[in-house]
C-alpha positions as CSV (number, residue, x, y, z in Angstrom):
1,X,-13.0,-20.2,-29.8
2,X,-11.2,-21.3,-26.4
3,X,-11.9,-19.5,-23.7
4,X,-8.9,-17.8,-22.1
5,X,-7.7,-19.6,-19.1
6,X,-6.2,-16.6,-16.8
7,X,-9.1,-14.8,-14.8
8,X,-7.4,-11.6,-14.6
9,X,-7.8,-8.9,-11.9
10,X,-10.2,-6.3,-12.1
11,X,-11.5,-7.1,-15.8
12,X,-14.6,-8.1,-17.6
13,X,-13.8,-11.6,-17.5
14,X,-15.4,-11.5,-21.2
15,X,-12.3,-9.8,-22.3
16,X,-9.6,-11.5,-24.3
17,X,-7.1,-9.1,-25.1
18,X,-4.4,-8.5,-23.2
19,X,-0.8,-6.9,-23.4
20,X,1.6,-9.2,-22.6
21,X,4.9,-7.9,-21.0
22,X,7.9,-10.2,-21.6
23,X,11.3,-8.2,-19.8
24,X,11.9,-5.1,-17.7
25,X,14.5,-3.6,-16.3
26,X,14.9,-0.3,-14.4
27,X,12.0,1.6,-14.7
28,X,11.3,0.5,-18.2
29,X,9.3,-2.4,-19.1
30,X,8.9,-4.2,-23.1
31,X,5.7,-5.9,-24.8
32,X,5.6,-9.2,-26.7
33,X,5.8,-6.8,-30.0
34,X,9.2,-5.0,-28.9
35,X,7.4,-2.1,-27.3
36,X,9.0,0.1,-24.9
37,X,7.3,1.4,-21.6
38,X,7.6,3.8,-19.0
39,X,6.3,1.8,-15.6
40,X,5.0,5.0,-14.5
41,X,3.2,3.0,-11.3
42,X,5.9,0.5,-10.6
43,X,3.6,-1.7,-11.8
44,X,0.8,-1.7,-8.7
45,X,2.6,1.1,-6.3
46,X,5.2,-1.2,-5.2
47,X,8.7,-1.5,-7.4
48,X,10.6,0.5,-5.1
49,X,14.3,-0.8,-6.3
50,X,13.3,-0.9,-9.9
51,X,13.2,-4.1,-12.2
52,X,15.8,-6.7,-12.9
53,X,18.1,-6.6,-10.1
54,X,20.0,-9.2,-9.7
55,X,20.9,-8.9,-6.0
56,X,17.5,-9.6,-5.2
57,X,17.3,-12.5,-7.3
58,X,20.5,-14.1,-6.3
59,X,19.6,-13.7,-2.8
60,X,16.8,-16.1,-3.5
61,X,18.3,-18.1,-5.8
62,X,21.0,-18.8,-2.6
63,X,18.0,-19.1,-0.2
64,X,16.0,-21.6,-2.2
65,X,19.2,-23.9,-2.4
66,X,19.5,-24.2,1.1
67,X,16.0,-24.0,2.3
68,X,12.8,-23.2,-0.2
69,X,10.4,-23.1,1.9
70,X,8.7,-24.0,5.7
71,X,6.2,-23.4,7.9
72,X,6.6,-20.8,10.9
73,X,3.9,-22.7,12.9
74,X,4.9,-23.8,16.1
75,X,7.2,-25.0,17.0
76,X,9.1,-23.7,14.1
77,X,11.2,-21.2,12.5
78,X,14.0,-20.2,10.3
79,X,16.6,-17.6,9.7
80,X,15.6,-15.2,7.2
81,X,12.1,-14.9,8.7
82,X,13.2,-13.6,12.0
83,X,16.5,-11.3,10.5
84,X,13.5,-9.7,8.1
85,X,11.5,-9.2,11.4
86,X,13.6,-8.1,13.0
87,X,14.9,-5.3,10.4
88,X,11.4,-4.2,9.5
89,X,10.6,-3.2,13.3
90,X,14.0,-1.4,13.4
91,X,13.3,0.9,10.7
92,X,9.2,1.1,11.8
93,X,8.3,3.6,14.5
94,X,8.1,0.3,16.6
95,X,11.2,-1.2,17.3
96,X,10.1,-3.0,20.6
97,X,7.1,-4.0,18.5
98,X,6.9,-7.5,16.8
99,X,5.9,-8.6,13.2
100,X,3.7,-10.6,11.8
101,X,4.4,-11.9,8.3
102,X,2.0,-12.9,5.4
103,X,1.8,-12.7,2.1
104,X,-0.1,-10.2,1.0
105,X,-1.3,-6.6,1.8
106,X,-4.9,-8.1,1.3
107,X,-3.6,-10.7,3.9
108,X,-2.3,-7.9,6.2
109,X,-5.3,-5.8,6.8
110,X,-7.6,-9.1,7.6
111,X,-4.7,-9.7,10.1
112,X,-4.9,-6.6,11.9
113,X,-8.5,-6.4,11.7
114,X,-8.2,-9.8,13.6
115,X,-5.7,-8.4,15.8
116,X,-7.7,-5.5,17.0
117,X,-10.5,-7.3,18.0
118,X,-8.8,-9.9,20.1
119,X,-6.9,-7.4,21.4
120,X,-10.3,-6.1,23.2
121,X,-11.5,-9.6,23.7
122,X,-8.2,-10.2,25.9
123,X,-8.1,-6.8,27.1
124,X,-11.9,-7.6,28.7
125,X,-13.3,-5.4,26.2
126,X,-15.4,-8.1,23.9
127,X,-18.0,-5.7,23.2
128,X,-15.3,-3.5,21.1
129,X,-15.9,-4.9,17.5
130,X,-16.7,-2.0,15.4
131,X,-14.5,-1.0,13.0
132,X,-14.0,2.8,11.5
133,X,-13.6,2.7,7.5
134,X,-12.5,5.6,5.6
135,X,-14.3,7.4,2.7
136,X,-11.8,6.4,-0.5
137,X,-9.9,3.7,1.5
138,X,-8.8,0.8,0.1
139,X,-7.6,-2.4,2.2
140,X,-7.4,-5.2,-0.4
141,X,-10.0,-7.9,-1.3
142,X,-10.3,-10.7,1.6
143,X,-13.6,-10.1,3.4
144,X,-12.5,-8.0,6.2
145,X,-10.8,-5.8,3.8
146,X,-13.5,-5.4,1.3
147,X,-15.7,-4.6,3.6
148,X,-13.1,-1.7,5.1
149,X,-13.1,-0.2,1.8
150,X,-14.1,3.2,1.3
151,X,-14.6,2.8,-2.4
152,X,-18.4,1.6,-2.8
153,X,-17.7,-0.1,-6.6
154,X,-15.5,-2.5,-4.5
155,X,-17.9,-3.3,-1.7
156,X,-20.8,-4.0,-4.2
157,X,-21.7,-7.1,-5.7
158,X,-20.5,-9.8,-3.1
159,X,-23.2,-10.5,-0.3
160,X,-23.2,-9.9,3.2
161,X,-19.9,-8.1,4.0
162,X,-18.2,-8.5,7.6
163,X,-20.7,-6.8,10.2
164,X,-20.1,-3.7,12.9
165,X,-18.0,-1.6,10.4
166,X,-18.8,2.1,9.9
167,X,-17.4,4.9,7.7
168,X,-15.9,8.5,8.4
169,X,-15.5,10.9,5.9
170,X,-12.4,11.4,4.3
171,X,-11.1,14.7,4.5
172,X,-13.6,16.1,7.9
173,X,-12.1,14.7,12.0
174,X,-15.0,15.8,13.2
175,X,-17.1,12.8,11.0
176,X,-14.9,10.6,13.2
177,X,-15.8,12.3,16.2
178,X,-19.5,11.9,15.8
179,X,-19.0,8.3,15.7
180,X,-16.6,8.0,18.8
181,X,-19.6,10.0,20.4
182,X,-22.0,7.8,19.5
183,X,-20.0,4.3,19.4
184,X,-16.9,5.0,21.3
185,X,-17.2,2.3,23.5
186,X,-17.6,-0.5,21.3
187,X,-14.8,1.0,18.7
188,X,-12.0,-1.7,17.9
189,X,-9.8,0.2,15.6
190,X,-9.9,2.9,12.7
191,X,-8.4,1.9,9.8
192,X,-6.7,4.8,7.4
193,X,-4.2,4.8,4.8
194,X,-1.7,7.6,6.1
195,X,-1.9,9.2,2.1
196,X,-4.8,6.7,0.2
197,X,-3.9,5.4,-3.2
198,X,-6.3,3.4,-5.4
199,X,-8.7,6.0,-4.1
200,X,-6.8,8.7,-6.1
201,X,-3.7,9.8,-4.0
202,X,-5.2,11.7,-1.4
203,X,-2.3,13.2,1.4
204,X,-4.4,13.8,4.9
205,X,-5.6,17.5,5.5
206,X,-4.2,19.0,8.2
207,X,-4.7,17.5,11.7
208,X,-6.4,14.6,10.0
209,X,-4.1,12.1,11.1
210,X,-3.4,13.4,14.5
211,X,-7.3,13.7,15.3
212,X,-7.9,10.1,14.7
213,X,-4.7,9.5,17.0
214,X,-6.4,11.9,19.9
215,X,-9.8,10.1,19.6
216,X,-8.3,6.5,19.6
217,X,-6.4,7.4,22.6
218,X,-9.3,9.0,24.4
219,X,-11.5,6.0,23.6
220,X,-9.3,3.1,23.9
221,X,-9.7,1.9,20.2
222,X,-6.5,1.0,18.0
223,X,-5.7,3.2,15.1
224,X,-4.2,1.4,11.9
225,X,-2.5,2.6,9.5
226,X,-2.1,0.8,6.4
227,X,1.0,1.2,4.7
228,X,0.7,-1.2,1.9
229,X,1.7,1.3,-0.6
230,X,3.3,3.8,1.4
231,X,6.0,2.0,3.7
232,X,9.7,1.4,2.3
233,X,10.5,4.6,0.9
234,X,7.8,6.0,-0.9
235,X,7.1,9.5,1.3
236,X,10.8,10.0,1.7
237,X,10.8,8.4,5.3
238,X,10.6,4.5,6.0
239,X,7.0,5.2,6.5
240,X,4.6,7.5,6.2
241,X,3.8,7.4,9.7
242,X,7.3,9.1,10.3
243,X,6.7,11.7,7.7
244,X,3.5,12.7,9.4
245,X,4.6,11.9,12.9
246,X,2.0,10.2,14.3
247,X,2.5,7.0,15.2
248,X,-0.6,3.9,15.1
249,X,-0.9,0.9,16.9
250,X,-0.7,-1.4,14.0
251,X,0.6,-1.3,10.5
252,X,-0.1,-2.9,7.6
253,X,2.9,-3.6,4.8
254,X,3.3,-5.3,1.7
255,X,4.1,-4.1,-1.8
256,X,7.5,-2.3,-1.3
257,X,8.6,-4.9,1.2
258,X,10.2,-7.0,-1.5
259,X,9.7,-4.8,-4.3
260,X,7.1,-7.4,-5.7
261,X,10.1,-9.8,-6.2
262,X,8.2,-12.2,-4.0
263,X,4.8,-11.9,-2.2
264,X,5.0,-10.7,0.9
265,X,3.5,-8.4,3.4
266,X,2.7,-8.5,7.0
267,X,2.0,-6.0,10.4
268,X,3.8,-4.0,12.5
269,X,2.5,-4.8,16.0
270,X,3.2,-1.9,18.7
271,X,4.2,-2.5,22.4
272,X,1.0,-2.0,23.4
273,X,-0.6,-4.6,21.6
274,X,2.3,-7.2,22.1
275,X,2.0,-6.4,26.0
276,X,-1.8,-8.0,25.6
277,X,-1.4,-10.7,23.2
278,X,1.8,-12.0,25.3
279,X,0.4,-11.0,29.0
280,X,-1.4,-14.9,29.0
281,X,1.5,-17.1,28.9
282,X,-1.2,-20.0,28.1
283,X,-3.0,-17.8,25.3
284,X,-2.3,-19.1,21.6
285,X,-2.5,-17.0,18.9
286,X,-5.2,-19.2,16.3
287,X,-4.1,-17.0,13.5
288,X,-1.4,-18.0,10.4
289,X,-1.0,-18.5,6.8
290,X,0.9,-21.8,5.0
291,X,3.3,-18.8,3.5
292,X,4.0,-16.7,6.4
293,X,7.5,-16.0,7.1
294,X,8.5,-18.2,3.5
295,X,11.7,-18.0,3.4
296,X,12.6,-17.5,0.0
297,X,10.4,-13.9,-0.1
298,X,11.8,-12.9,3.2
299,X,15.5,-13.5,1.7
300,X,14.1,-10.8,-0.9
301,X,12.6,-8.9,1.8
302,X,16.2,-8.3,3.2
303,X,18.0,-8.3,-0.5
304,X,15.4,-5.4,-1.6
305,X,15.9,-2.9,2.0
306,X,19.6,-3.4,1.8
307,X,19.4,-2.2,-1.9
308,X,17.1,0.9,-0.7
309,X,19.3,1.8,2.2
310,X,22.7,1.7,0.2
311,X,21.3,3.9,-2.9
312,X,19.6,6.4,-0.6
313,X,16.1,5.5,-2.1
314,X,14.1,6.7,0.7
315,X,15.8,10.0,0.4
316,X,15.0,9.5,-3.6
317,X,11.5,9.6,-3.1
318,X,11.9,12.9,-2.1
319,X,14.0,14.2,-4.9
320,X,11.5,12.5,-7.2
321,X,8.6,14.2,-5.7
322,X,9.8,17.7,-6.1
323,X,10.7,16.7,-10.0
324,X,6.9,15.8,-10.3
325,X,5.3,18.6,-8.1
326,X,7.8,20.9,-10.4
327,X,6.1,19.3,-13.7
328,X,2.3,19.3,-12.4
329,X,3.1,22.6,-10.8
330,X,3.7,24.2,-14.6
331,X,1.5,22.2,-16.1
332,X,-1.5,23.8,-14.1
333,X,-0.5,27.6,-14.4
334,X,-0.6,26.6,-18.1
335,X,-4.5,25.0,-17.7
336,X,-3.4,21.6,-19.0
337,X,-4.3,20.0,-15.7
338,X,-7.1,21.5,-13.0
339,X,-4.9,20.5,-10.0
340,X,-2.7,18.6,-8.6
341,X,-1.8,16.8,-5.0
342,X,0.8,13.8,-3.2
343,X,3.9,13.5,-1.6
344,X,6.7,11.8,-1.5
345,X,7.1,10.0,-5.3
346,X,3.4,9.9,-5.1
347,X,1.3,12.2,-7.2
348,X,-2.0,12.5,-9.1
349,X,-3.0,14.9,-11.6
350,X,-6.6,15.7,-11.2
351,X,-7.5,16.7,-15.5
352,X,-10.2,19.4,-16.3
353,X,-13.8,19.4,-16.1
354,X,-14.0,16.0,-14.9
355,X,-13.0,14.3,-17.9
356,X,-12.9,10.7,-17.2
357,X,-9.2,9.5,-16.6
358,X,-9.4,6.0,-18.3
359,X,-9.3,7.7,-21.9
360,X,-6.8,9.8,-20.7
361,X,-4.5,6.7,-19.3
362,X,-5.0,4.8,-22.4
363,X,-3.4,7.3,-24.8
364,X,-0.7,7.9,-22.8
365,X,0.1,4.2,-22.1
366,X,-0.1,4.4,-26.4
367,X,2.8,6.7,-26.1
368,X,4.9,4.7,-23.9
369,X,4.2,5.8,-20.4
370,X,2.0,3.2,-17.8
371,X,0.3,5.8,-15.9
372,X,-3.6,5.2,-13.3
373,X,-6.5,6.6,-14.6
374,X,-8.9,7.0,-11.1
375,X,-11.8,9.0,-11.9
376,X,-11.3,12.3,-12.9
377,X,-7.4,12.1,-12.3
378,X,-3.7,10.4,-13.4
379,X,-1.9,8.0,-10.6
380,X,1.7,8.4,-10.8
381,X,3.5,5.8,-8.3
382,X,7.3,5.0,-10.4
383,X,10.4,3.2,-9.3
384,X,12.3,5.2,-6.7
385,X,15.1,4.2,-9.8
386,X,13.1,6.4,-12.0
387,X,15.9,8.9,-13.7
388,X,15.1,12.6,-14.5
389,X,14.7,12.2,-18.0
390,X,12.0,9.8,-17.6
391,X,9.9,11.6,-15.1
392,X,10.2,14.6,-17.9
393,X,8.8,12.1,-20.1
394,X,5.8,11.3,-17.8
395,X,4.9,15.0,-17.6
396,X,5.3,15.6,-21.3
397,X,3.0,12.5,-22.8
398,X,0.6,14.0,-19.9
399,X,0.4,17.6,-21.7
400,X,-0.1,15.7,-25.0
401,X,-2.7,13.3,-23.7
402,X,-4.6,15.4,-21.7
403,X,-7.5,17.7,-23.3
404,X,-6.6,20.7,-24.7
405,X,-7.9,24.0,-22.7
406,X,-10.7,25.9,-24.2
């Protein structure tokens, strides 16, 4: 037998089965045998506008006839790169900020890593290279970020990992604190997802977020925030450093950006760090992918926010949410589920007694609805497009998936 030639992600590469999705549209998607699905986690958290629309696709349709693609290495540019730069920093809590723009949220945390350590370098701080990891993060799979992550399964397994990084747990400040009391002067940056994701949709406990603001600003590190997953929409403000009002120093984006249309991603640089990477008019910034700033994905970039701001999407998420919490909320008073937590249109169902999620997830996506299995819990992440009936749905095929109470 012929080996298969696709590597796919995160699976035995032994494997050979595979379900092969041919159309979608909305929030639905449809298998090679006619099958009908519920895209429950907008695919990898990032279909914000929903499937199939055309707007996006004829905006880079019209951008690839005019200009495909170019490099945004000196000494050039083009249009679409600096309008979607220049509308991402408008609706970031950094609008005096600049953007750098890759393709990738993988792409985007190695950047800022980067950034945060030249940042000391040319801030006569070279000793500043550690880096603060947080329990359950995850950052992506270069090198910096796999070594950032806070999920040990995806640390393991690939050598020596970048050195001076050091994790805090992910729930207690005062973890953090103990390390700026033992490290703080050679602390770089902290790196937290505002609500984490792959590592089961955790929101911050209270004063979390804030407390690794106060300690960053006490010890002159950087605190990052990577948004990969939750910028654009998905907490109900532009980003979830606006819903939790505490603003970082970098941030990372990807995902939502272009609703997966195109790959792109990139970081939100504040004034503070743009005052010390420009304050050398000789310095040169040795840092820059062959894609960044394509213009055909950031034509979809702008296509996809202009879709978001017109159909009140952000404001969606929220409606969305409460539909969810509503759902889980019922489901646990009736000991279907043990618990439940998110925000925004981000939610996980944690199931009882630990029962292993993956089961769980497959029957459900047997029923129709594509769901996260992480652990002991179900990952719900949908289109902001998702309709009412279909988030009903979601939390019904739960009930009937998940084991029966004693």
């Amino acid at each position: 037998m012929t080996t298969p030639a696709l590597l796919h992600c995160f699976a035995p590469p032994a494997r050979e089965t595979f379900t092969e999705i041919v159309r979608a549209e909305g929030s639905r998607l449809w298998d090679a045998d006619g099958r009908s699905y519920i895209d429950a986690i907008a695919s990898l958290w990032y279909c914000q506008v929903g499937h199939g629309r055309t707007e996006i696709i004829d905006a880079i349709g019209e951008q690839m006839r005019s200009l495909a693609a170019y490099n945004v290495f000196a000494p050039w540019t083009n249009r679409p790169a600096e309008a979607a730069a220049d509308r991402i920093r408008s609706l970031s809590p950094h609008p005096d900020g600049r953007v750098f723009l890759c393709c990738s949220g993988s792409e985007s945390v190695d950047t800022a890593l980067k950034i945060a350590r030249v940042t000391a370098r040319l801030s006569d701080s070279a000793e500043r290279q550690m880096i603060i990891r947080r329990e359950r993060g995850y950052h992506g799979v270069n090198f910096g970020g796999t070594t950032a992550q806070g999920i040990p399964a995806n640390r393991e397994g690939w050598g020596d990992l970048v050195p001076h990084f050091e994790q805090m747990d992910g729930d207690d400040i005062e973890s953090a604190a103990r390390l700026f009391t033992e490290h703080g002067d050679r602390i770089a940056a902290v790196i937290c997802e505002p609500i984490q994701g792959a590592g089961g949709v955790h929101p911050p406990t209270d004063g979390y977020l804030e407390g690794l603001r106060t300690l960053c600003d006490d010890n002159g590190a950087l605190l990052i925030f990577d948004e990969v997953i939750t910028g654009f929409g998905r907490t109900g403000e532009w980003f979830a450093s606006q819903t939790y009002g505490v603003t970082p120093d970098l941030i990372t984006f990807a995902k939502g950006v272009t609703s997966g249309y195109l790959p792109m991603g990139g970081v939100i640089c504040s004034r503070r760090v743009c005052d010390v990477l420009e304050a050398d008019p000789d310095y040169v910034f040795m840092h820059g992918y062959t894609y960044s700033g394509h213009p055909a994905s950031t034509a979809a970039a702008l296509a996809n926010i202009d879709i978001i701001e017109r159909e009140g999407l952000v404001a969606r998420a929220t409606v969305v949410g409460e539909r969810f919490q509503a759902g889980l909320r019922a489901l646990q008073a009736d000991g279907v589920i043990e618990s439940y937590r998110g925000h925004g249109a981000m939610w996980a169902a944690r199931l009882r007694g630990g029962t292993d999620a993956v089961g769980v997830r497959d029957a459900m996506v047997a029923k129709g609805v594509i769901v996260r299995g992480i652990v002991d819990s179900i990952a719900f992440c949908p289109p902001l497009v998702i309709d009412d009936a279909d988030i009903d749905t979601c939390l019904d095929v739960l009930a009937d998936c998940a084991p029966v109470p004693a």
